[in-house]
MDAnalysis code that builds the backbone (N, CA, C; Angstrom):
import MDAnalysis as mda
import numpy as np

u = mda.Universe.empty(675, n_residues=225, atom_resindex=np.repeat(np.arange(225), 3), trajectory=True)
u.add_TopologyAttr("name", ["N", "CA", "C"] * 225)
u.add_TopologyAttr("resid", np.arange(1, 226))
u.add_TopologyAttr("resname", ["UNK", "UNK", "UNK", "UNK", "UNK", "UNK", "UNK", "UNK", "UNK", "UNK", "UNK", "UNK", "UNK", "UNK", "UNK", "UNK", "UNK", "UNK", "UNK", "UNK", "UNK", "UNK", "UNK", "UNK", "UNK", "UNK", "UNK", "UNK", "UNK", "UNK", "UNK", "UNK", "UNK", "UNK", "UNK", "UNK", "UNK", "UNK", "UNK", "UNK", "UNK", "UNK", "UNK", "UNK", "UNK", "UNK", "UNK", "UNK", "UNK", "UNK", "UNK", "UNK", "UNK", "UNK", "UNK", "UNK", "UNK", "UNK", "UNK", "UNK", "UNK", "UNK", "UNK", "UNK", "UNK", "UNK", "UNK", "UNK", "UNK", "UNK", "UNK", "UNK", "UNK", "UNK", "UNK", "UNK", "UNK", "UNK", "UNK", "UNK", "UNK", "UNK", "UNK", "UNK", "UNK", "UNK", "UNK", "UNK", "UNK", "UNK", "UNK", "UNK", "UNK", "UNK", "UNK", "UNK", "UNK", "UNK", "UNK", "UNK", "UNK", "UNK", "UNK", "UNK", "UNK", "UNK", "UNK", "UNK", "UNK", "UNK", "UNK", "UNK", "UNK", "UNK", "UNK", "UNK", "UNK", "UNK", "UNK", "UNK", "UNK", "UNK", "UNK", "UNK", "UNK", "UNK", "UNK", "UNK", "UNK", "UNK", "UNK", "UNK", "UNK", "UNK", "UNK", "UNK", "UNK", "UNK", "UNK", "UNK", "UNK", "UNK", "UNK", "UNK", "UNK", "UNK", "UNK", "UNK", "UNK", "UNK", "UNK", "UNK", "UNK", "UNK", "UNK", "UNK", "UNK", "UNK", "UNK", "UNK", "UNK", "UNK", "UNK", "UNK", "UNK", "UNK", "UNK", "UNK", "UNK", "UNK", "UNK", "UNK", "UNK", "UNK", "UNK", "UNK", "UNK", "UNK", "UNK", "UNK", "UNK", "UNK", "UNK", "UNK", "UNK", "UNK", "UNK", "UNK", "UNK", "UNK", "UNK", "UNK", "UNK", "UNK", "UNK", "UNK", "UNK", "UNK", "UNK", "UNK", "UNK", "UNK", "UNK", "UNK", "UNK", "UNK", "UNK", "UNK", "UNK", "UNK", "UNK", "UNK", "UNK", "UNK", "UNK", "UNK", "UNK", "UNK", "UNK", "UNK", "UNK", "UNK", "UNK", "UNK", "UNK"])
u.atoms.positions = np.array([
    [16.295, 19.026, -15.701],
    [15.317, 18.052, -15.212],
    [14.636, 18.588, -13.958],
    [13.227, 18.328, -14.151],
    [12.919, 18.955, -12.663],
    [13.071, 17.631, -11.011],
    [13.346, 18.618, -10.223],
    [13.911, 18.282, -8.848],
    [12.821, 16.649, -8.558],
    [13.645, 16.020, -8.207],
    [13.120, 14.653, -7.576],
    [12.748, 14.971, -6.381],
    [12.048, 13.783, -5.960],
    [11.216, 14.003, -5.020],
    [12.082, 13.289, -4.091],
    [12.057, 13.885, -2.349],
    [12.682, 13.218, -1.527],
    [13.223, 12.111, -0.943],
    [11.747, 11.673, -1.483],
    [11.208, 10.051, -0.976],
    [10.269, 9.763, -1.728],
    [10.281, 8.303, -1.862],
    [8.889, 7.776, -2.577],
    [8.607, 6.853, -1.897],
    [6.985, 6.923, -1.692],
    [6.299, 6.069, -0.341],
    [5.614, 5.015, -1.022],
    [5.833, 3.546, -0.581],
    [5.141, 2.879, -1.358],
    [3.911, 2.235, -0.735],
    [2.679, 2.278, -0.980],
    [1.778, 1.129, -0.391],
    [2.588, -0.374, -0.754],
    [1.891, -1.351, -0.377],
    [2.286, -2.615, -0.852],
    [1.443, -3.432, -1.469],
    [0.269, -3.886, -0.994],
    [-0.967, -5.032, -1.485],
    [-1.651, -4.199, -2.343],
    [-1.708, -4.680, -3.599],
    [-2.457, -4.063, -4.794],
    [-1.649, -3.044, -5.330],
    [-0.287, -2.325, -5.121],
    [0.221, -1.459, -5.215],
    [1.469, -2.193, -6.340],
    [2.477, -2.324, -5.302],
    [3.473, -2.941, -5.778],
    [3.428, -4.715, -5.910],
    [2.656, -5.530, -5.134],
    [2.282, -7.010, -5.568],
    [0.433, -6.646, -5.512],
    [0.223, -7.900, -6.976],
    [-1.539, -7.947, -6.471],
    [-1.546, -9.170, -5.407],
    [-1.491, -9.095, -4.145],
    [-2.146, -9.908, -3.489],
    [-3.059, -10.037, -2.995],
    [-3.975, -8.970, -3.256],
    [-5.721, -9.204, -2.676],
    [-6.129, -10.586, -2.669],
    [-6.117, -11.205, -4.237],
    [-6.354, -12.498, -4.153],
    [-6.572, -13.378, -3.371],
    [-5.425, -13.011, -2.619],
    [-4.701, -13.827, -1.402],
    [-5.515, -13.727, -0.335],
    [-5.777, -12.401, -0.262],
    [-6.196, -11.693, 0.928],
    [-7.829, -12.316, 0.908],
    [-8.122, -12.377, -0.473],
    [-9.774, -12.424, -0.377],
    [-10.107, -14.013, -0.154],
    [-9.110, -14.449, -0.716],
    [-9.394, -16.247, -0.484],
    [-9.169, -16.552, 1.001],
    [-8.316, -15.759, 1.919],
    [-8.080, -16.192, 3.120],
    [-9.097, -15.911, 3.688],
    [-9.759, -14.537, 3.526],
    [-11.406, -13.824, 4.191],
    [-11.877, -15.317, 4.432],
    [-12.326, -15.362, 2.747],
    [-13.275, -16.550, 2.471],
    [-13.411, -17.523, 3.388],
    [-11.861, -18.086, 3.531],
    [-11.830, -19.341, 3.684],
    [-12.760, -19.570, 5.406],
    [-12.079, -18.046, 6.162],
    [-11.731, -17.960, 7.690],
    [-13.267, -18.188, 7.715],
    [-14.084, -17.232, 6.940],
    [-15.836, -16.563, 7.816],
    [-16.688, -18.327, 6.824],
    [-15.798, -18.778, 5.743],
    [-17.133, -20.162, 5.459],
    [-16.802, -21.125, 6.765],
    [-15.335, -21.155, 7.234],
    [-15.306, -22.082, 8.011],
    [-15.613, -21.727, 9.461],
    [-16.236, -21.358, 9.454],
    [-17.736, -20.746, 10.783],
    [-18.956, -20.200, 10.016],
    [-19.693, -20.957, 9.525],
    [-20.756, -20.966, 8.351],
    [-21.087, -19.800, 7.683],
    [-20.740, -18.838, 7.260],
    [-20.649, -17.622, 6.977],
    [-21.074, -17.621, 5.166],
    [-21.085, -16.677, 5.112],
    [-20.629, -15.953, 3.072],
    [-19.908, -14.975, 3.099],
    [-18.999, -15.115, 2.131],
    [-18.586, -13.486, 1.801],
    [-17.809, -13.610, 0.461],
    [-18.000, -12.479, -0.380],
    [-18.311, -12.523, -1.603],
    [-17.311, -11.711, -2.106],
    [-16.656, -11.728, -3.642],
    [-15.325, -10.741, -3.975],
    [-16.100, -9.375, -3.555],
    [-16.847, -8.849, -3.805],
    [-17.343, -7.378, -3.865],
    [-17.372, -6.835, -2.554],
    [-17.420, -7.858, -1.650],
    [-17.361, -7.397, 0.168],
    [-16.025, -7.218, 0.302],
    [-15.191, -8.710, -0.037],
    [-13.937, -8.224, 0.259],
    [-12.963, -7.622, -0.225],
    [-13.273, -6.803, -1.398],
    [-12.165, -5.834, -2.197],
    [-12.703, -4.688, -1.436],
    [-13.706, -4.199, -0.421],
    [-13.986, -3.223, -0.170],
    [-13.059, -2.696, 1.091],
    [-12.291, -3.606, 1.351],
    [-11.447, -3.823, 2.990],
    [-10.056, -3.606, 2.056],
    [-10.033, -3.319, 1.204],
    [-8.621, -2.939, 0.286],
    [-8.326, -1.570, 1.122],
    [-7.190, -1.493, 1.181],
    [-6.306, -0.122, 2.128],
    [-6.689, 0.272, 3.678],
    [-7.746, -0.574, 4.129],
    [-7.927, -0.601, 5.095],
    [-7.113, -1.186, 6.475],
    [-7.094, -0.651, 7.396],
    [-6.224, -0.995, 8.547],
    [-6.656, -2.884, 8.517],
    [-6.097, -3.613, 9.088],
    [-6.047, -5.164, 9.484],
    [-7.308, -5.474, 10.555],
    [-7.034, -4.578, 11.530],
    [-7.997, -4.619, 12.939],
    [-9.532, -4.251, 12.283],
    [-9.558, -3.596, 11.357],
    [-10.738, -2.862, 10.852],
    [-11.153, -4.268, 10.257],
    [-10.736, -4.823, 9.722],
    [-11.226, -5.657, 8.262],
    [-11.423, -7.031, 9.667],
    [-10.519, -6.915, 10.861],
    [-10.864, -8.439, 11.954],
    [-11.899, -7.790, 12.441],
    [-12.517, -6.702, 12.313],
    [-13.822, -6.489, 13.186],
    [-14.875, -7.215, 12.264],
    [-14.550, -6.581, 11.198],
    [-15.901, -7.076, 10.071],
    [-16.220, -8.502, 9.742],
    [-14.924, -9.150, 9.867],
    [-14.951, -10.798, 9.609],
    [-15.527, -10.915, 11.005],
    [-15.588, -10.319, 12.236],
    [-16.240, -10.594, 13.526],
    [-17.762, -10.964, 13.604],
    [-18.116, -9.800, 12.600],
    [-19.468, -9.053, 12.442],
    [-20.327, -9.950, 11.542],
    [-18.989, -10.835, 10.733],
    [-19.779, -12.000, 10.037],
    [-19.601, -13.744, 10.277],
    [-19.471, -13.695, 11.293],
    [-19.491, -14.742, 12.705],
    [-18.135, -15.337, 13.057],
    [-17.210, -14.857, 12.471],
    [-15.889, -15.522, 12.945],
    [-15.637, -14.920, 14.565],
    [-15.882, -15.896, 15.024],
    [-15.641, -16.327, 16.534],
    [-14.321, -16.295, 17.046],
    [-13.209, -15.342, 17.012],
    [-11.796, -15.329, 17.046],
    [-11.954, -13.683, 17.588],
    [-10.710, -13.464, 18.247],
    [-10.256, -12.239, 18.508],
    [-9.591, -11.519, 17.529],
    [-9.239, -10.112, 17.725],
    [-8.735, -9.535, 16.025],
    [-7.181, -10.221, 15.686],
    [-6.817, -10.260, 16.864],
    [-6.040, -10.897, 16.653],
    [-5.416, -12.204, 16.480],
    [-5.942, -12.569, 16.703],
    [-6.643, -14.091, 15.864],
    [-6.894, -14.093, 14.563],
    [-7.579, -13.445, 14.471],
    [-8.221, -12.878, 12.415],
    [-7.232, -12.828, 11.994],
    [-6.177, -11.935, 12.612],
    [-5.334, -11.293, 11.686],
    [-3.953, -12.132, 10.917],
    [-3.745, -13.105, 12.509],
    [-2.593, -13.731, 12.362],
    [-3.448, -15.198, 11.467],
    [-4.472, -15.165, 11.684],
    [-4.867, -16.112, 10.544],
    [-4.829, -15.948, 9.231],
    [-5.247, -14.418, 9.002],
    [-5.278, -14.270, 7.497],
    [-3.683, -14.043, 6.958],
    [-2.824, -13.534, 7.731],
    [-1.452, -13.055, 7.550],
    [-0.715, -14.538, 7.436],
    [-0.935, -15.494, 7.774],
    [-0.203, -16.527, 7.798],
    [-0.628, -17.192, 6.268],
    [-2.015, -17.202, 5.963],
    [-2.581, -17.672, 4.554],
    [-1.834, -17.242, 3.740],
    [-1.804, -15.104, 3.806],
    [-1.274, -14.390, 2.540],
    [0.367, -15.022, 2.505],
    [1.119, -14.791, 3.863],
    [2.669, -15.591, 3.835],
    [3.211, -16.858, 3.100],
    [1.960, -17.689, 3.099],
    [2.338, -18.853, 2.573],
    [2.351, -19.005, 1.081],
    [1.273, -18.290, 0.450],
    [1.016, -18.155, -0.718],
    [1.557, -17.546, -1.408],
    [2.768, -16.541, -0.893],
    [3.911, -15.543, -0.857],
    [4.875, -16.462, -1.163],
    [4.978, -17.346, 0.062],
    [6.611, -18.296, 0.069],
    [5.853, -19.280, -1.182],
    [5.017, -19.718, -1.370],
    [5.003, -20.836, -2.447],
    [5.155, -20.641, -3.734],
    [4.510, -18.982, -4.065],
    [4.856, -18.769, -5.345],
    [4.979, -17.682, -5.867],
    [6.068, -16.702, -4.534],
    [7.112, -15.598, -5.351],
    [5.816, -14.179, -5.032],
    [6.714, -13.517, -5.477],
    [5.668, -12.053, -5.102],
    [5.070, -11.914, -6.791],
    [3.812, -11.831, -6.622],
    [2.926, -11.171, -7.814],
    [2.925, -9.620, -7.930],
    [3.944, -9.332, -8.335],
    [4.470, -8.169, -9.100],
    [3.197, -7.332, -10.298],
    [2.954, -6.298, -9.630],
    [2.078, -5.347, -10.549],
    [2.952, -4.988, -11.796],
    [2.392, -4.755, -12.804],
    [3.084, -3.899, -13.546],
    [3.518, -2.764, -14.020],
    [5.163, -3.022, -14.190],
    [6.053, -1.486, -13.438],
    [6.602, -1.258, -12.609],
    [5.872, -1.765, -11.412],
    [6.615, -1.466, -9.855],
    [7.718, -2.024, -9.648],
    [8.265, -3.173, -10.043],
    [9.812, -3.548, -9.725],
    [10.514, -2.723, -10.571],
    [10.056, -2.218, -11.948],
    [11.130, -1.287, -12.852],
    [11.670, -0.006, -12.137],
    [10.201, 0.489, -11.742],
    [10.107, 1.884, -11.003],
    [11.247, 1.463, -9.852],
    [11.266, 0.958, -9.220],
    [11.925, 0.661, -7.941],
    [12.829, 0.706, -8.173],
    [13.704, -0.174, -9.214],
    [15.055, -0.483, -9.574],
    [15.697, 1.319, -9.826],
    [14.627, 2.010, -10.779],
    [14.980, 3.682, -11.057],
    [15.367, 4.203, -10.159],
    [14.275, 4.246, -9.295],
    [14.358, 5.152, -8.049],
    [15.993, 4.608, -6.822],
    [16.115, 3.761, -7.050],
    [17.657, 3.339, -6.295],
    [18.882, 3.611, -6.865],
    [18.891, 3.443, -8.440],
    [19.631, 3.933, -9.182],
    [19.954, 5.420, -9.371],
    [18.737, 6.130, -9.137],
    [18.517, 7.285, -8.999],
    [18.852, 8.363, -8.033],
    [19.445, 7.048, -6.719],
    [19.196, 7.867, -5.354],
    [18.166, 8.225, -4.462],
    [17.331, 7.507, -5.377],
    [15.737, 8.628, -4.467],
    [15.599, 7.261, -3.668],
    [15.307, 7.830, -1.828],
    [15.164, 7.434, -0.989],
    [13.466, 6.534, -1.263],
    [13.759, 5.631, -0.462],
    [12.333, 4.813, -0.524],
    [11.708, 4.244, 0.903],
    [10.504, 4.079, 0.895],
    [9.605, 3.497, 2.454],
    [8.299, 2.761, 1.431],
    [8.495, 1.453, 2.345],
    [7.005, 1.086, 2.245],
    [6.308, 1.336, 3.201],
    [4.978, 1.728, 2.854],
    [4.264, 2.164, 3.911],
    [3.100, 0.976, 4.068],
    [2.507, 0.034, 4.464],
    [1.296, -1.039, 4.503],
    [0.844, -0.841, 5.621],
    [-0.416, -1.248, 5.675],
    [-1.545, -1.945, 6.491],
    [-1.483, -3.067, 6.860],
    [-0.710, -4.064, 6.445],
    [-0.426, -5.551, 6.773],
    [0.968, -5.383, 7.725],
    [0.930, -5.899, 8.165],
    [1.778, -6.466, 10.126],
    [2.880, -6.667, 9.404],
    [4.005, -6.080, 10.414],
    [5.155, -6.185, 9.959],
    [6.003, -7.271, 9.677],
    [5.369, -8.691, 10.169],
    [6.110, -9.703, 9.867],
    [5.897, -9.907, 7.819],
    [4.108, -10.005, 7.273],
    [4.444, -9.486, 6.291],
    [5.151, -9.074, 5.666],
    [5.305, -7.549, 5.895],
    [5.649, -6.553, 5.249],
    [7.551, -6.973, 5.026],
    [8.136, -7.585, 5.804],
    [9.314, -7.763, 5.578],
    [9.757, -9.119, 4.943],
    [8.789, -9.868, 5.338],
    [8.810, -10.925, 4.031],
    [8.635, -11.035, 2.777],
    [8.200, -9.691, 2.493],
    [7.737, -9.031, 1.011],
    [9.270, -8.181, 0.800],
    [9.498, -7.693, 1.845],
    [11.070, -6.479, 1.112],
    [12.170, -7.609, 1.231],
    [12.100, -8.976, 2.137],
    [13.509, -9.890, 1.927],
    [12.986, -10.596, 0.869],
    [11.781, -11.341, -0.403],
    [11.774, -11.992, -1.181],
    [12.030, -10.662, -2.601],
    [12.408, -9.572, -2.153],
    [12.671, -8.713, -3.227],
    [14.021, -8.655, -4.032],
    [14.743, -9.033, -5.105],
    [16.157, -9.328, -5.023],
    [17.548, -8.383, -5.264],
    [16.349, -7.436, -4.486],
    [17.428, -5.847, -4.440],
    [17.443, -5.486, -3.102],
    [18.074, -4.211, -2.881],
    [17.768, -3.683, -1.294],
    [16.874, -2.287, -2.008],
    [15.439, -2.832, -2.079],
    [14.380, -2.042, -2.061],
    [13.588, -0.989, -1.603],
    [13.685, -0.734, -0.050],
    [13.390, 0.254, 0.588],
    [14.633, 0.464, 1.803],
    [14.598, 1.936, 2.008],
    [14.656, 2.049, 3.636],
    [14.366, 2.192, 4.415],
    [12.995, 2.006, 4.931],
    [12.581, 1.737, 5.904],
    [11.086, 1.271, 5.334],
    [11.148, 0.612, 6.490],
    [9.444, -0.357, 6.730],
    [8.080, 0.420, 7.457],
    [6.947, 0.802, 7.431],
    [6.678, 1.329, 7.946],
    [4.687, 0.384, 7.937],
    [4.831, -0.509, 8.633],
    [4.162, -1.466, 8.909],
    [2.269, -1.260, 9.651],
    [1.333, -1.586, 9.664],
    [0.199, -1.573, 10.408],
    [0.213, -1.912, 11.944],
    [1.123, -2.419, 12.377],
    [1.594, -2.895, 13.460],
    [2.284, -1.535, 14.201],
    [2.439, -0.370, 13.586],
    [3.737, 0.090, 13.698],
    [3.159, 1.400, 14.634],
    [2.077, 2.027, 14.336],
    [1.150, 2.885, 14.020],
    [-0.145, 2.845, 14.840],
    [-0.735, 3.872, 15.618],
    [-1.702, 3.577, 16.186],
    [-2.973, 3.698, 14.901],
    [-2.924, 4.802, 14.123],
    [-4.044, 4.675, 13.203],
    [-3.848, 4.251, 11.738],
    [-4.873, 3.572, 11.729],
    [-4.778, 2.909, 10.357],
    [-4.911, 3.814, 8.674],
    [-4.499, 3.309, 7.792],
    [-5.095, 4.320, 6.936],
    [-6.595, 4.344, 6.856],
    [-7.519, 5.293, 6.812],
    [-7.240, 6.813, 5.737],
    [-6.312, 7.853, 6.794],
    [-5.980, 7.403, 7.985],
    [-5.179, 8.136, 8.828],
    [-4.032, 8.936, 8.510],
    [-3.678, 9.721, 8.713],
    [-2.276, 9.696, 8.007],
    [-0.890, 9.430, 8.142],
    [-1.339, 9.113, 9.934],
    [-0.105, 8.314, 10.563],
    [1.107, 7.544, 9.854],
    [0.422, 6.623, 9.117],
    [1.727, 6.008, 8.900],
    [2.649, 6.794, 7.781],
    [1.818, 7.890, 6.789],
    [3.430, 8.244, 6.141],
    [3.605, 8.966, 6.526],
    [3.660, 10.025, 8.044],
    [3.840, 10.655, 8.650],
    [5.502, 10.331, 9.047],
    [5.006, 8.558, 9.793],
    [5.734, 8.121, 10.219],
    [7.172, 8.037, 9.041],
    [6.880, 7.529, 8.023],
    [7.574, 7.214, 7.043],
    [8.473, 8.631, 6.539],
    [7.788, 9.719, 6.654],
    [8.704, 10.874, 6.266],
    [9.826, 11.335, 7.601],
    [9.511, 10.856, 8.611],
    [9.832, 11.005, 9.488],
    [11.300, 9.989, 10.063],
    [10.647, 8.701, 9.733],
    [12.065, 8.590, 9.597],
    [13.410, 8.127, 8.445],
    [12.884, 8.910, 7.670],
    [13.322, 9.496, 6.356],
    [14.276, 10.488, 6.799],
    [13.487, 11.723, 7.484],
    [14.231, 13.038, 7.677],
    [13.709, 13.921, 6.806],
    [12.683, 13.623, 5.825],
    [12.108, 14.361, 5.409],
    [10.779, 14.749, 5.112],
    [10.676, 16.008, 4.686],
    [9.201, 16.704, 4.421],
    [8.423, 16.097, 4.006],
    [7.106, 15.593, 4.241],
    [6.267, 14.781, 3.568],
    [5.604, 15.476, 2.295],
    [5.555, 16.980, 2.567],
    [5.760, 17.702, 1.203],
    [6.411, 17.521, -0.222],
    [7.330, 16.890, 0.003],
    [8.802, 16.504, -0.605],
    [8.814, 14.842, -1.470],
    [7.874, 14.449, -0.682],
    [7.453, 12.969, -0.722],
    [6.383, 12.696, -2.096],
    [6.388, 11.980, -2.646],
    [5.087, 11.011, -3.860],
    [4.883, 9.696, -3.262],
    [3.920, 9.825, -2.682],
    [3.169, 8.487, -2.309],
    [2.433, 7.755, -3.505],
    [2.977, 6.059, -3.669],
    [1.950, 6.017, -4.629],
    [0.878, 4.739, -4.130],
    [-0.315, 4.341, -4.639],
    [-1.320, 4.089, -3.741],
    [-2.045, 3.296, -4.738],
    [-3.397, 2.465, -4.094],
    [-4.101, 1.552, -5.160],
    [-5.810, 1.907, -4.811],
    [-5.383, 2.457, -3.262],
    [-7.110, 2.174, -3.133],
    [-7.202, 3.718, -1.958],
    [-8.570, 4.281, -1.976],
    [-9.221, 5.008, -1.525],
    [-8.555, 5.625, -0.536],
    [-8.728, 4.290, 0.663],
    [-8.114, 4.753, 1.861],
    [-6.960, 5.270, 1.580],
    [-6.094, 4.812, 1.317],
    [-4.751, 4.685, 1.111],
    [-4.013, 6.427, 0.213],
    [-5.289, 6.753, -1.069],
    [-4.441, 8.377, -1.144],
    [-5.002, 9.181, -0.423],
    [-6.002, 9.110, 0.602],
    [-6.778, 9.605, 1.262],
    [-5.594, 9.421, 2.335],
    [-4.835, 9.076, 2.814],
    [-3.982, 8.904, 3.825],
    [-2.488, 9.644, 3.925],
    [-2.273, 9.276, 1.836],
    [-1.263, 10.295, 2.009],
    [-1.052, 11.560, 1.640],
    [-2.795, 11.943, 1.283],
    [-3.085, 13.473, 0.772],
    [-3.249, 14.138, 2.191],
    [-3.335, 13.252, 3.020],
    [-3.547, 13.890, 4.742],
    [-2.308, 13.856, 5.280],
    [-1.482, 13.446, 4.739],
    [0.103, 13.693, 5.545],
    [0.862, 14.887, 4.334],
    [0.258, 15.095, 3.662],
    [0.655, 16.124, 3.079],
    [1.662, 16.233, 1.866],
    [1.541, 14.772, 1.693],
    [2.332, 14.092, 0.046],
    [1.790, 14.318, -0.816],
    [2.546, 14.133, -2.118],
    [1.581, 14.158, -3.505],
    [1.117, 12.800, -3.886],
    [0.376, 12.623, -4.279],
    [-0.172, 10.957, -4.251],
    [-0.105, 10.558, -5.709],
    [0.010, 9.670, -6.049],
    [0.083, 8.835, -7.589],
    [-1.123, 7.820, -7.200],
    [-2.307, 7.668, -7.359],
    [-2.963, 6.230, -7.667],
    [-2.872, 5.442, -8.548],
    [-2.832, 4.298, -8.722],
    [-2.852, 2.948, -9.778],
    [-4.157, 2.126, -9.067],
    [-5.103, 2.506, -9.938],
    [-6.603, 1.620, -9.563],
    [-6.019, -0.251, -9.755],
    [-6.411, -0.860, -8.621],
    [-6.961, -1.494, -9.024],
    [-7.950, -2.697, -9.289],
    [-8.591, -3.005, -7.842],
    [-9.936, -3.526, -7.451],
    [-11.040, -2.594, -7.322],
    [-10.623, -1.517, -6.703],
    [-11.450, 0.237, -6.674],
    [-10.972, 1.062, -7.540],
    [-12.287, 1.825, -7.846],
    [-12.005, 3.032, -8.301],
    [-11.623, 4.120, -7.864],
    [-10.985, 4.775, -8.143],
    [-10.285, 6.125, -8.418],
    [-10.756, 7.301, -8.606],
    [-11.147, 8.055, -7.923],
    [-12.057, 9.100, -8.658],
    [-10.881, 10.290, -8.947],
    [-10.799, 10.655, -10.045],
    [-9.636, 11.855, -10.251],
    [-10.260, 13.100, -9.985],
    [-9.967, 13.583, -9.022],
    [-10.587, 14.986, -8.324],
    [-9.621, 16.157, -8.576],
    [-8.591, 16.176, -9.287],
    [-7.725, 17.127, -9.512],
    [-6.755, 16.837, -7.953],
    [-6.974, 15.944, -7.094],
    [-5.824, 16.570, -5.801],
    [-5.256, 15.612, -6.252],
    [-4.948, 14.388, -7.083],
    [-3.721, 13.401, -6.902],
    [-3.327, 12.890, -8.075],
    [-3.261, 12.558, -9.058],
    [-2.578, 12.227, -10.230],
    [-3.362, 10.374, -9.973],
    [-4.293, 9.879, -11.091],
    [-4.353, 8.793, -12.107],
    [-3.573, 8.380, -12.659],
    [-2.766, 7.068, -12.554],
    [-2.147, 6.699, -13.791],
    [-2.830, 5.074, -13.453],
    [-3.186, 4.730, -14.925],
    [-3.697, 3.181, -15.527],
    [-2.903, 2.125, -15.077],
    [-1.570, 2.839, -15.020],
    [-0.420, 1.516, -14.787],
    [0.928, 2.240, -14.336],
    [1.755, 1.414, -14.159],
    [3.120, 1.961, -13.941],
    [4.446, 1.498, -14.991],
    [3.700, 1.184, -16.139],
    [4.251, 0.356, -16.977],
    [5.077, 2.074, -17.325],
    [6.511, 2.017, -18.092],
    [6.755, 3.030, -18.929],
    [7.121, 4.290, -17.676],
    [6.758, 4.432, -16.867],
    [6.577, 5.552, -15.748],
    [8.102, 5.031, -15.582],
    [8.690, 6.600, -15.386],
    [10.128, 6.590, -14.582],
    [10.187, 7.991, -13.565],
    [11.329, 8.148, -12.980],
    [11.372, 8.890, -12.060],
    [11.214, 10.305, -12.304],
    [11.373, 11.450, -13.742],
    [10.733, 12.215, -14.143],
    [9.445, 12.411, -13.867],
    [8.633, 11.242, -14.875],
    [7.253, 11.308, -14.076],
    [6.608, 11.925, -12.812],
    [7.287, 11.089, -11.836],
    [7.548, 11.166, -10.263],
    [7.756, 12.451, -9.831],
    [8.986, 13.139, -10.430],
    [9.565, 14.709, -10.347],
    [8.268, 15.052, -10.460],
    [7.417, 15.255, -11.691],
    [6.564, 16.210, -12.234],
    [5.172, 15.851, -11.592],
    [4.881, 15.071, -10.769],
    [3.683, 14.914, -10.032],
    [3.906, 15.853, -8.774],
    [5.136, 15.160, -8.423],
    [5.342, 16.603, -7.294],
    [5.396, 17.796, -7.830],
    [6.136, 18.399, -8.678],
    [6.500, 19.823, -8.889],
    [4.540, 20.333, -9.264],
    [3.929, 19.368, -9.704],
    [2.412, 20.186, -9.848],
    [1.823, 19.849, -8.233],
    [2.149, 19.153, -7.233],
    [1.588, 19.408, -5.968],
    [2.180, 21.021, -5.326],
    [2.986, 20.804, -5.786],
    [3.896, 21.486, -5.123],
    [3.578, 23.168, -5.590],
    [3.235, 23.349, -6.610],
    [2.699, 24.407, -7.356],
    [1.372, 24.909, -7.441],
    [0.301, 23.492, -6.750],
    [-0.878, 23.841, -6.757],
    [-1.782, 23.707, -7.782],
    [-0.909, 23.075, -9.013],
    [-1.856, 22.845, -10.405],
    [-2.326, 21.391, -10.437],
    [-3.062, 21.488, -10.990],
    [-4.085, 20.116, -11.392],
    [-3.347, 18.928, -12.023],
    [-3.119, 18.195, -11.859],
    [-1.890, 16.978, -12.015],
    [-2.921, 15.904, -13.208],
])
């Protein structure tokens, strides 16, 4: 079998749960209630984007609040809609997960959403899912940065070389093709452009940790995935 990968880095929103939804109804709700518009196509475009980035833009479209204000507004919407009705699970990603623990292979989520989030998402999970958290809060730069799985290989203990990040949106393999991971995308509000540097897959349905092996062993080799 070829060699597993060190670690597997997970995004979270659109990745492993679809909660954009969430995310886009809270936009909504924040910029109509200071007379505003904003429309699905504006706000799927703030997908993988840092938090502070996406409170500037709701700024820019008259919400009268500080970013931090924005943020803990929209983070409290996505939380609730979380606690009321369970994590919206992509498909695959809890299977994959369950593999990869069974497997041994070390795990990190890596998000853009604030760490109170982010851990309300790994305690409504009904496994011990990752080891370590690696939060928007956590991090001075946001993704396409590559900070945070920097951070994440790091305190891992290992090579980010070594690592398969897998990802949903732009910013996000753009972040961990800059920390020097092999990236997996799963489109799915944005497109994907398959450029030969990161591996397409439609879904994560069927995908097991082989898979995973063999995305790395072609980063790792330099061939077209």
């Amino acid at each position: 079998m070829t060699a597993l990968p060190a670690a597997v880095l997970w995004d979270m929103d659109g990745t492993i749960i679809d909660t954009e939804p969430f995310w886009v109804d809270a936009e909504t709700d924040l910029i109509t209630s200071f007379g505003g518009t904003w429309s699905f196509d504006e706000a799927i475009q703030l997908a993988g984007q840092g938090l502070w980035h996406s409170a500037r833009v709701l700024q820019s479209r008259g919400v009268k609040l500080t970013e931090m204000e924005i943020i803990d507004s929209l983070t409290a919407t996505v939380a609730e809609r979380i606690r009321s009705g369970g994590l919206p699970w992509r498909p695959g990603a809890r299977e994959l997960l369950l593999e990869l623990r069974a497997a041994d292979v070390r795990t990190a989520l890596v998000t853009m959403s604030i760490g109170t989030l982010a851990h309300l998402v790994v305690d409504a999970i009904d496994f011990d899912a990752f080891d370590y958290v690696v939060a928007g809060d956590d991090v001075e730069h946001s993704k396409p940065h590559p900070a945070a799985y920097l951070r994440a290989a790091e305190l891992l203990g290992v090579a980010p070389s070594d690592c398969v990040a897998i990802e949903d949106s732009p910013p996000g393999v753009a972040s961990a093709l800059a920390a020097g991971a092999a990236a997996i995308g799963v489109p799915l509000n944005l497109p994907l452009i398959d450029d030969g540097t990161f591996a397409v897959w439609p879904t994560l349905s069927g995908r097991g940790v082989e898979d995973l092996a063999q995305v790395l062993a072609a980063s790792q080799s330099g061939a077209r995935r």
